[in-house]
BADREN-895723 format. One record per residue: x, y, z of N, C-alpha, C in turn. Coordinates in steps of 0.05 Angstrom, whole numbers. Each point is the difference from the previous one (the first is absolute). Layout:
<rs>
R n.east n.north   n.up ca.east ca.north  ca.up c.east c.north   c.up
R      X       Y      Z       X        Y      Z      X       Y      Z
...
</rs>
This chain:
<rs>
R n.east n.north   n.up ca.east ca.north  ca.up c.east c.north   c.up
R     16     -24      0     -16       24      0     17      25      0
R     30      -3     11       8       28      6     12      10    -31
R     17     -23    -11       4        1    -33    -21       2    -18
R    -16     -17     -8     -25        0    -14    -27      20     -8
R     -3      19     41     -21       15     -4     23      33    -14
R     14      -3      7       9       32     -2      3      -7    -43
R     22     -18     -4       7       -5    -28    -27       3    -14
R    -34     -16     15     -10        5    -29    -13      25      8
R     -4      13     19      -7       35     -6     15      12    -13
R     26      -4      2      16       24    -14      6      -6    -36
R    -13     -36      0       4       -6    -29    -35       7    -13
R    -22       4     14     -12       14    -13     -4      23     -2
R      6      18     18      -1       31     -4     18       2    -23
R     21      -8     -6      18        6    -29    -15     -13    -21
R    -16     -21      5     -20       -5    -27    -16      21     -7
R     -4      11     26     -32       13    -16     18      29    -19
R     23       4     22      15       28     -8     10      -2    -30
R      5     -19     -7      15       -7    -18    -19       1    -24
R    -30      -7      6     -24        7    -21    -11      21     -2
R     -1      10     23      -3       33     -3     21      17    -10
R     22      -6     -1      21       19    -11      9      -7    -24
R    -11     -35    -16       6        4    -22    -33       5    -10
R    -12      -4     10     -31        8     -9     -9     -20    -18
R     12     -36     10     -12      -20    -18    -25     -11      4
R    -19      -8    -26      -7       -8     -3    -11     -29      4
R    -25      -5    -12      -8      -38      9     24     -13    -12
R     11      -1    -27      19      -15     -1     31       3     -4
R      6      27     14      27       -1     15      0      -9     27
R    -20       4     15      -4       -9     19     -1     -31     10
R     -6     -17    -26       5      -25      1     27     -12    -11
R     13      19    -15      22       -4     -4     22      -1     21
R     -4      32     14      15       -1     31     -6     -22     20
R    -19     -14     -1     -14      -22     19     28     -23    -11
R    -13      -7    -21      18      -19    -12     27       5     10
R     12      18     -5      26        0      6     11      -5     22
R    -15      19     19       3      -14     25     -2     -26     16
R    -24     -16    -20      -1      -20      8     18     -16      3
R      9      -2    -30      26      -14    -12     29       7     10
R      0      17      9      33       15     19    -14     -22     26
R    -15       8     11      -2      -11     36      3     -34     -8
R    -17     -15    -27      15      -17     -3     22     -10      8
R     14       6    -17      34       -3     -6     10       6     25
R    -13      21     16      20        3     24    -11     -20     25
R    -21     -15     -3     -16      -21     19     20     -22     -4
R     18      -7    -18      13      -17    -14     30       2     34
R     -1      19      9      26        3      6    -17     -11     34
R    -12       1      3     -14       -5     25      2     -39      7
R      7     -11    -20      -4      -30      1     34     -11     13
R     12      17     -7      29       -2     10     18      18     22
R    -25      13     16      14       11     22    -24     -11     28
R     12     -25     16      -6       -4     21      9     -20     12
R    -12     -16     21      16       -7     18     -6     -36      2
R     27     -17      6     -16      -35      1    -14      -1     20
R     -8     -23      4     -18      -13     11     25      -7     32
R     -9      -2     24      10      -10     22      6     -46    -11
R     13      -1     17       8      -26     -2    -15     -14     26
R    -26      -9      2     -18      -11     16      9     -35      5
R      8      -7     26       5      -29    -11    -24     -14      4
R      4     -19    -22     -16      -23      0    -24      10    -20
R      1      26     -6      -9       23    -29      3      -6    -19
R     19      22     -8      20        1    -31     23     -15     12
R      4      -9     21      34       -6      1     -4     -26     27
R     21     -22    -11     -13      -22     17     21       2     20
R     -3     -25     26      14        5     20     29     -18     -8
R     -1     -15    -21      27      -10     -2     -6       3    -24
R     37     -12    -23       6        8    -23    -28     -11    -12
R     -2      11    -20     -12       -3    -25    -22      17    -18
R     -8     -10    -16     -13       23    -18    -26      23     18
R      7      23    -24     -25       15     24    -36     -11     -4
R     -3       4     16     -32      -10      4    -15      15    -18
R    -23     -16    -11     -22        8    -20    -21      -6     23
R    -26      12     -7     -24        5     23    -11     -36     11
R      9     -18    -27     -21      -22     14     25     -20     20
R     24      12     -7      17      -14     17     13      15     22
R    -20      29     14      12       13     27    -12     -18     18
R     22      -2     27      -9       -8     19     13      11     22
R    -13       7     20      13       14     16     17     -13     27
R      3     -28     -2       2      -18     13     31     -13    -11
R     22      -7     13      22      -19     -1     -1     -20     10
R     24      -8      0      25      -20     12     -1      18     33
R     11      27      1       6       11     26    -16       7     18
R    -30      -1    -15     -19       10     15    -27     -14      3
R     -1     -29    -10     -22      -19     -9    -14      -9     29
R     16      -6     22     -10      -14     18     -1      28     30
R    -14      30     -5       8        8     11    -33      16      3
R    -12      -7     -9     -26        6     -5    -11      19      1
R     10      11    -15       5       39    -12    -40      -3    -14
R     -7      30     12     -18        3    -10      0      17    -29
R    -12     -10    -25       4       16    -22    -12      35     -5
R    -35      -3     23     -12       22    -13      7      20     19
R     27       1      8       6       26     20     23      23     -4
R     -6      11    -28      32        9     -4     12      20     18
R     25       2      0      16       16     20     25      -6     -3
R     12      12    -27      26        1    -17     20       4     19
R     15     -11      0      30        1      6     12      -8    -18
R     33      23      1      22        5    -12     23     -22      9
R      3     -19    -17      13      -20     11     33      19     -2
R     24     -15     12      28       16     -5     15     -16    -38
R    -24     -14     -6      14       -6    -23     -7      20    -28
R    -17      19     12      -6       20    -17    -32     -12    -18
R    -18     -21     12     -24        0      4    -18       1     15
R    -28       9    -22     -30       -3     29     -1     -25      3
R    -12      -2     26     -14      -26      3    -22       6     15
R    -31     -22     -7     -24        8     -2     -7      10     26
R     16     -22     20       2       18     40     17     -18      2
R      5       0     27      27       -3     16     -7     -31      4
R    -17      -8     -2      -6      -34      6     13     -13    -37
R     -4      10    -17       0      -13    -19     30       2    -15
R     13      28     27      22        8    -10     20     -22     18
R    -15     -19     19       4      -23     18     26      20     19
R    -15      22     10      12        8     22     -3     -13     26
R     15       3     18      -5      -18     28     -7      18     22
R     13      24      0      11       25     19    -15      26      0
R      0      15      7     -11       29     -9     17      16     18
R     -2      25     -1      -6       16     29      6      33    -18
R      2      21     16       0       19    -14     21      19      4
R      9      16    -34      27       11     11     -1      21      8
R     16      16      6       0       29     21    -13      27    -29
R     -1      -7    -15     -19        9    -23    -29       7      3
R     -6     -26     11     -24      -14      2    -16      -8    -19
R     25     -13    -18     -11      -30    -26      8     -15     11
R    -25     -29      1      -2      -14     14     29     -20    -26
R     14     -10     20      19      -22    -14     -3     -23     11
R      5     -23    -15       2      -27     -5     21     -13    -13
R     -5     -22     13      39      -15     11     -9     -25    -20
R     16      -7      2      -1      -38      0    -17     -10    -25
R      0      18    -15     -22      -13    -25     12     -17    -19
R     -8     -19     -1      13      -32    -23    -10      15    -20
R    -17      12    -14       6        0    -28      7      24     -7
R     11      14     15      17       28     -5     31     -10      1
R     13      -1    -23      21      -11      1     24      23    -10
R     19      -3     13      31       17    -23      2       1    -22
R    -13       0    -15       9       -8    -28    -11      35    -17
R      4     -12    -21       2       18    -32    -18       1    -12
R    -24       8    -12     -14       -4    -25     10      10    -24
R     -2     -10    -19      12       12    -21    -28      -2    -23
R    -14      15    -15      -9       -4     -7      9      11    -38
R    -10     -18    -13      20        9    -37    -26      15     -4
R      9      17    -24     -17       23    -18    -22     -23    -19
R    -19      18     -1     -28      -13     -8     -2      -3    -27
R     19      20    -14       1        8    -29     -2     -29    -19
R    -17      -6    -17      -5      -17    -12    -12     -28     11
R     -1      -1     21     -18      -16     28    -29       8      8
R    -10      14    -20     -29       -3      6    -16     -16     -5
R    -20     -10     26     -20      -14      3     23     -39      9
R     24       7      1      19      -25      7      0      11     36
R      4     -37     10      13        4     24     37      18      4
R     -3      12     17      24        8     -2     15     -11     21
R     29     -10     -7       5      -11     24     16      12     23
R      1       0     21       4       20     26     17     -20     15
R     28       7      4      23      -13     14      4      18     22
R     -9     -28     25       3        5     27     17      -7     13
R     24      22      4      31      -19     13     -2       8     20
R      5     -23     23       5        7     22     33       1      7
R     12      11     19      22        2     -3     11       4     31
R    -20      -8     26       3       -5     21    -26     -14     16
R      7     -17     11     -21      -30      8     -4       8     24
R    -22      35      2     -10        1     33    -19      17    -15
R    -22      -5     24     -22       22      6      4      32     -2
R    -27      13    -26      14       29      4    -29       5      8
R      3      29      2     -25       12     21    -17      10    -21
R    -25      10     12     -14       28     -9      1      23     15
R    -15      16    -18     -17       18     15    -24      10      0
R    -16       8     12     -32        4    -15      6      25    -31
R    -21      -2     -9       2       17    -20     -6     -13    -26
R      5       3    -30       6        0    -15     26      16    -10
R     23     -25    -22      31        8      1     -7      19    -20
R     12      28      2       6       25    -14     10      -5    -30
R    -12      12    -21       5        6    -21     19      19    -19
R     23      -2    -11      25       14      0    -19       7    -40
R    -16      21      9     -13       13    -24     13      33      3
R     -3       7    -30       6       31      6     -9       5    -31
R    -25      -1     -7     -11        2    -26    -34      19      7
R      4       5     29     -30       19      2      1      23    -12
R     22      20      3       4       29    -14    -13      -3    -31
R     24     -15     -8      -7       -9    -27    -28     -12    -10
R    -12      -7     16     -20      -16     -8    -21      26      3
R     -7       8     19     -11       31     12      5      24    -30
R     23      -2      1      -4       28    -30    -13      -8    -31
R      7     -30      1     -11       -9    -30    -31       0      3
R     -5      -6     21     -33       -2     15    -19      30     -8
R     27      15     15      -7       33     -7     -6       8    -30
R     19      -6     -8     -15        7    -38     -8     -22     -9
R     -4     -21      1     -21      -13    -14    -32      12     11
R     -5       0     20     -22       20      6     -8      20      1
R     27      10     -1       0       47    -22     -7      -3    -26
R     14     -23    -10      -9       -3    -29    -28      -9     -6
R    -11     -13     12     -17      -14     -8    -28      19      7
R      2      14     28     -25       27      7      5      15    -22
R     24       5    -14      -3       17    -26    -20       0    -18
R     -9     -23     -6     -15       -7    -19    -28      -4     11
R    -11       8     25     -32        6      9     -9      11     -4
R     11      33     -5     -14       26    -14    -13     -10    -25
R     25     -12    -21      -9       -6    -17    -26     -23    -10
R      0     -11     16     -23      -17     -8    -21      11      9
R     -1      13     15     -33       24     12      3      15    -29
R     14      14     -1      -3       21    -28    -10     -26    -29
R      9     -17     -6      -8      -13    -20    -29     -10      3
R     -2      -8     20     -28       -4      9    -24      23    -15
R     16      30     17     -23       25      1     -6       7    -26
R     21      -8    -23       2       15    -17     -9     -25    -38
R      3     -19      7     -15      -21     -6    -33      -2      3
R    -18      14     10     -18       -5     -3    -22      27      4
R    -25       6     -5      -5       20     -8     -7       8     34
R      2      35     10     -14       18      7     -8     -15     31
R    -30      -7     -9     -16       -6     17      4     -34      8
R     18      -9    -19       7      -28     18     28      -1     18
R      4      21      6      34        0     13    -13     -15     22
R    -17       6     17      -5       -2     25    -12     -33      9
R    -12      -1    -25     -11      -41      0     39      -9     -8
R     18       7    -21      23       -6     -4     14     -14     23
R      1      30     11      25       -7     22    -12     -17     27
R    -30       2      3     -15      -21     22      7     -23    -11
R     -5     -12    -31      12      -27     -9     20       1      8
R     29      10     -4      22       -5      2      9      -8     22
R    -10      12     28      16       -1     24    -24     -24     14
R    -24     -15    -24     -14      -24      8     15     -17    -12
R     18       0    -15      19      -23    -16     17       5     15
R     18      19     11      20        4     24     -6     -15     22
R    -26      -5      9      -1      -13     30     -6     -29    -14
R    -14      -4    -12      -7      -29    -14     17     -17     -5
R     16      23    -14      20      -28    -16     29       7     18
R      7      24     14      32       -3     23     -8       7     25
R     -3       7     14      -1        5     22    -16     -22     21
R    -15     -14     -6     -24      -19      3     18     -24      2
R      5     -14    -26       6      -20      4     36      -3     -7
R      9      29      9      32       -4     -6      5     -15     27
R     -3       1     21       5       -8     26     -6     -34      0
R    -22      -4     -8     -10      -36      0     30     -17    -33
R     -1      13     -6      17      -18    -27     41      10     12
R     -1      13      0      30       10     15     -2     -12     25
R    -13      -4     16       2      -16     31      3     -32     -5
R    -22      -8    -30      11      -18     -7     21     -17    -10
R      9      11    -11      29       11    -17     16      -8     20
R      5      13     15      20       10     29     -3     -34     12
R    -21      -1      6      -6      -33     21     25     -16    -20
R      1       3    -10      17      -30    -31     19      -2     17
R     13      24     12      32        9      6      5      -8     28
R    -15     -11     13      -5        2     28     15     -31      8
R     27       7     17      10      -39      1     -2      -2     36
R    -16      10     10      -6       -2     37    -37       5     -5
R    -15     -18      3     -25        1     12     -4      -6     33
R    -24      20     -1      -2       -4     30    -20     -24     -5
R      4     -20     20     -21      -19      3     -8     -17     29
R    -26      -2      3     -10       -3     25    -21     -18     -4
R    -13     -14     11     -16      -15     -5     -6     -11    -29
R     22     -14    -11      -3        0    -33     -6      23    -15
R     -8      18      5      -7       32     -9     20       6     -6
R     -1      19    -32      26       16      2    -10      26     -7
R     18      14     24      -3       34     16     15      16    -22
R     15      25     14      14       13    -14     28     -16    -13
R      5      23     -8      31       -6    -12     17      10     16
R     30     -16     17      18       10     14     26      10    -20
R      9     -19    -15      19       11     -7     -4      -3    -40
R      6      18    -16       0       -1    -25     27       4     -7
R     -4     -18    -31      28        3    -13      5      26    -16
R     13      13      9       4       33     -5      4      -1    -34
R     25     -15     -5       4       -2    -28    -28      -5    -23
R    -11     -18      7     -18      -11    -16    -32      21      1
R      7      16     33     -24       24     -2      5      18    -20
R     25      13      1      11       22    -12     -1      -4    -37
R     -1     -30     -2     -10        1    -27    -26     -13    -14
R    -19      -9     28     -20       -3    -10    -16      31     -3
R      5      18     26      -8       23      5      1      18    -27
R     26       6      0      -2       24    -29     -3     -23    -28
R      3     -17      2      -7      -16    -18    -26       4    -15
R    -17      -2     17     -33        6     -4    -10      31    -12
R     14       8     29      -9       40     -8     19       2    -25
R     19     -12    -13      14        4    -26    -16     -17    -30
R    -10     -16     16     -26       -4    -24    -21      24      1
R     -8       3     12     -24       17      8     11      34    -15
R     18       3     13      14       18    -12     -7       2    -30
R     23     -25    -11      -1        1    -40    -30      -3    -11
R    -20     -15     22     -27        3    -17    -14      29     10
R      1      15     15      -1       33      1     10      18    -34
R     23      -7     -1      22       12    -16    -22      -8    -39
R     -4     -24      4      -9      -15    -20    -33      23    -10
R    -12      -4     21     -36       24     -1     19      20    -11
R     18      16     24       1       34    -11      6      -4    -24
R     24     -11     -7       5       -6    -30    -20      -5    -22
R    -16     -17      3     -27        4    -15    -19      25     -4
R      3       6     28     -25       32      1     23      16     -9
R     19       4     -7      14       21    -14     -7      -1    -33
R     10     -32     -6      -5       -2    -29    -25       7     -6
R    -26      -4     16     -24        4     -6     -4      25     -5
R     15      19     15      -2       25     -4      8      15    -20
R     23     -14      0      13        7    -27    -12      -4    -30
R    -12     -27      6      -8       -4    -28    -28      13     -7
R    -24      13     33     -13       16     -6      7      32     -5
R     19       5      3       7       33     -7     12      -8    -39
R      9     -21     -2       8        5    -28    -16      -2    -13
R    -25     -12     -1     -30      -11    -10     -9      25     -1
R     -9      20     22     -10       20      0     14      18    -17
R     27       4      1      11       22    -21      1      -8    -37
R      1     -38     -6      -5       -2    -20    -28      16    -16
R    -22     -14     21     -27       10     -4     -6      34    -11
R     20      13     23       4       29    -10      6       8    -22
R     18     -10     -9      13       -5    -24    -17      -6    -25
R     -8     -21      7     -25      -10    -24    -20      28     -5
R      0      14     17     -31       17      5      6      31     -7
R     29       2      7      12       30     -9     24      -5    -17
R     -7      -2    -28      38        4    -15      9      14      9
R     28      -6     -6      26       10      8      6      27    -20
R    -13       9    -30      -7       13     -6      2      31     10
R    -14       1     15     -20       17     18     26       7     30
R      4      20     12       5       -6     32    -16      22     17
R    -24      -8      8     -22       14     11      1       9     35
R    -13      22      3       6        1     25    -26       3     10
R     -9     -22     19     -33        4      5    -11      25     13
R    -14      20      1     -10       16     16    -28      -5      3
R     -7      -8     32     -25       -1      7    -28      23     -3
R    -12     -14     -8     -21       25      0    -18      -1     23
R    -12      27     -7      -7        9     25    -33     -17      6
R    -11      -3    -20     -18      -17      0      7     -35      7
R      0      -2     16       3      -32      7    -22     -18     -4
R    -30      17      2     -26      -25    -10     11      -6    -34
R      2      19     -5       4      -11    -41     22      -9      4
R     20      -6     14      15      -29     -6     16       9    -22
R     11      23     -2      15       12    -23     29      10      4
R     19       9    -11      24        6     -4      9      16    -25
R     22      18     10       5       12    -20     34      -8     -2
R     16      -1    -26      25       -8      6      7      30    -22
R     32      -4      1       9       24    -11     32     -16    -14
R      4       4    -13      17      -21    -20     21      12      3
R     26      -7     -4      27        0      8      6      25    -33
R      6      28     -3      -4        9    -31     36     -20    -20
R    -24      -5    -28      10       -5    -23     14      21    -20
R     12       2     -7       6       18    -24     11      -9    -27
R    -11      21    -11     -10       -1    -37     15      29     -5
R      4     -13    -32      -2       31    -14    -14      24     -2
R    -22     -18      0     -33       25     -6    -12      -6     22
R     -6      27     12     -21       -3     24    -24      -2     -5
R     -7     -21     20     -27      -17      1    -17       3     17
R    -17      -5      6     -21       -5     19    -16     -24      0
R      3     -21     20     -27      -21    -13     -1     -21     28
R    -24     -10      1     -12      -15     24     -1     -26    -14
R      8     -10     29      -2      -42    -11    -21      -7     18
R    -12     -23     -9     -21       -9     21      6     -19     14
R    -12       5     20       5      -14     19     11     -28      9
R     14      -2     15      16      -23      4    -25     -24     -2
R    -18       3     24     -18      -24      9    -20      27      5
R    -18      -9     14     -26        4      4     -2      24     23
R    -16      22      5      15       11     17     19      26     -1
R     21     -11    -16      30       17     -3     -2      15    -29
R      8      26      5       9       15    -20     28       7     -6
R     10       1    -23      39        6     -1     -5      25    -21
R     21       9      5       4       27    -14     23       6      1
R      6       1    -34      36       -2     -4      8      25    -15
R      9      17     10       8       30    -13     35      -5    -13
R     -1      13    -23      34        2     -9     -4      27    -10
R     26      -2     -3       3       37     -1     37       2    -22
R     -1      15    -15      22       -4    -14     24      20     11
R     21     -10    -11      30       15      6     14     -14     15
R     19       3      9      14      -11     14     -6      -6     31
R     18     -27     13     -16      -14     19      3      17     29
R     12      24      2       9       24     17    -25      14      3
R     -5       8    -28     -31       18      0    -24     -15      6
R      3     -18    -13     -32      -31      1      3       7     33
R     21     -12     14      -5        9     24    -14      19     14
R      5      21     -1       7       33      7    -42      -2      4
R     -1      -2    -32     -25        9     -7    -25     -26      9
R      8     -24      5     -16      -11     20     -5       7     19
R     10       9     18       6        0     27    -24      31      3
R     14      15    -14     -17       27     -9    -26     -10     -3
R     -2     -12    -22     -33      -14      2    -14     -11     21
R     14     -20     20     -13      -12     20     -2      27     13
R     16      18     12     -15       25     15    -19      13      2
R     -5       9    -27     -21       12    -14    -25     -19      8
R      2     -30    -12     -31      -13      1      3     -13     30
R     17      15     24       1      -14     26    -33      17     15
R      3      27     -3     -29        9     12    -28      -7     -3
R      1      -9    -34     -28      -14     -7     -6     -30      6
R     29      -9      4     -10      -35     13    -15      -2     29
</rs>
């Protein structure tokens, strides 16, 4: 909230500014949409590679002796060190073993001891499956959806301790993660002005107001509503600690960070390109209705002619008067063309001599017949 709310106020006040100062239109306005869309894209791209692993849970992702890491139907939270000790499962209360893992509590971490240090974190002694040793875990790169295998050396044959807690994460990718966050969301409020303005300007007068009630009823309908039920779903996939109690399964304790971080923008990066995909369409649409309309013009006024409409003052007769761009000839003329269409009158004056005077003496003319219009 503290990144997110400020980024998209200040990324829509520069939308709207940015339409008011270039003074665009329905389909620049969708053009600027687009763009933006497509930049916060590309920069959502950088968000999939700045964050943090997953903790090493034993008997999780990571077993209590050598061998491959655990997939969900083969976790167990149970050993060799801790089988006959009759650890309860549905009670978590993480401890930091000294081998540089969690374990689910201090029974399963087959502690014997407790007591508390002058801190006052409770510590624990004597735990068999907290051992000296090393994890080493190899890079994933080309190991997707494979067991990976996880070498557990021990390298001294005694009991190591805990402590309560969960063991600390040696991350330093928040900053970074925090500013890309910041403009993908500056960028992306950029482009809200614009879709209100394509809206207003898209449709006639007296429907702005049914318009924009549709629009922000497709806003709650189709995101806001059910973004929370399909993303929560999403999220559950990632989840490798259920709470469970009476055969029931509760919340989620612990999730696999890695596999959130790219189911998470994974989704909103689909969601995203099918966003990007509409504006892109309502631009072309726009586009291809402003060129339709100017062909049509075209068809209806030659190029011949370059007229300048002046409204008349009568608006019930539905009439117009235009005044023609002057032609010049050798011999001065006088003569009226009829009308374009129905309605419209044109009136084309030329005047001879050179195109200095043709000037001069138009202009002179429009003054003259300015008091009787």
């Amino acid at each position: 909230g503290v990144i997110i709310v400020p980024s998209a106020g200040v990324g829509i006040v520069l939308g709207g500014y940015i339409i008011k100062k270039l003074k665009l239109g329905a389909r620049e306005s969708a053009k600027l949409a687009m763009i933006c869309s497509g930049v916060s894209l590309l920069c959502f791209s950088t968000l999939f590679i700045v964050g943090c692993e997953s903790i090493n849970l034993g008997g999780i992702n990571i077993p209590y002796t050598t061998g491959p890491s655990l997939t969900m139907p083969h976790r167990n939270l149970t050993g060799s060190c801790n089988v006959n000790c009759g650890c309860k499962i549905h009670e978590y209360e993480p401890v930091c073993g000294s081998d540089g893992i969690t374990y689910f509590n201090p029974c399963l971490a087959g502690c014997v001891n407790s007591g508390n240090l002058s801190t006052g974190i409770r510590n624990y002694t004597e735990c068999t499956c907290v051992q000296s040793r090393q994890v080493i875990t190899p890079p994933t790169v080309g190991q997707r959806g494979q067991l990976r295998v996880v070498i557990v050396k021990t390298y001294l044959n005694e009991n190591g301790y805990a402590v309560s807690g969960k063991c600390k994460r040696t991350c330093n990718t928040l900053i970074p993660f925090l500013i890309f966050l910041f403009i993908v969301t500056f960028i992306t409020a950029c482009a809200q002005p614009s879709a209100i303005i394509v809206t207003l300007r898209s449709v006639e007068d007296d429907e702005r107001p049914f318009a924009l009630g549709m629009q922000f009823v497709l806003l709650r309908t189709l995101a806001y509503i059910p973004t929370p039920i399909y993303f929560g779903a999403v999220i559950d996939t990632t989840c490798m600690l259920w709470q469970q109690e009476c055969g029931v399964q509760g919340s989620c304790w612990e999730y696999n960070v890695t596999s959130f971080r790219f189911v998470y923008f994974g989704l909103a990066a689909g969601l995203k390109f099918v966003g990007f995909i509409f504006i892109f369409l309502a631009w072309y649409s726009i586009k291809y209705k402003e060129e339709e309309q100017q062909r049509q013009r075209w068809r209806e006024f030659p190029l011949s002619t370059v007229s300048e409409m002046v409204g008349h003052t009568n608006h019930a007769a539905n009439s117009a008067r235009t005044r023609s761009c002057p032609t010049f000839s050798t011999q001065g003329e006088f003569h009226e063309e009829p009308g374009l269409q129905k309605g419209i009158q044109a009136t084309a004056q030329t005047y001879p001599g050179p195109f200095p005077e043709a000037i001069s003496s138009s202009a002179y003319s429009g003054l003259e017949e300015s008091p009787t219009a």
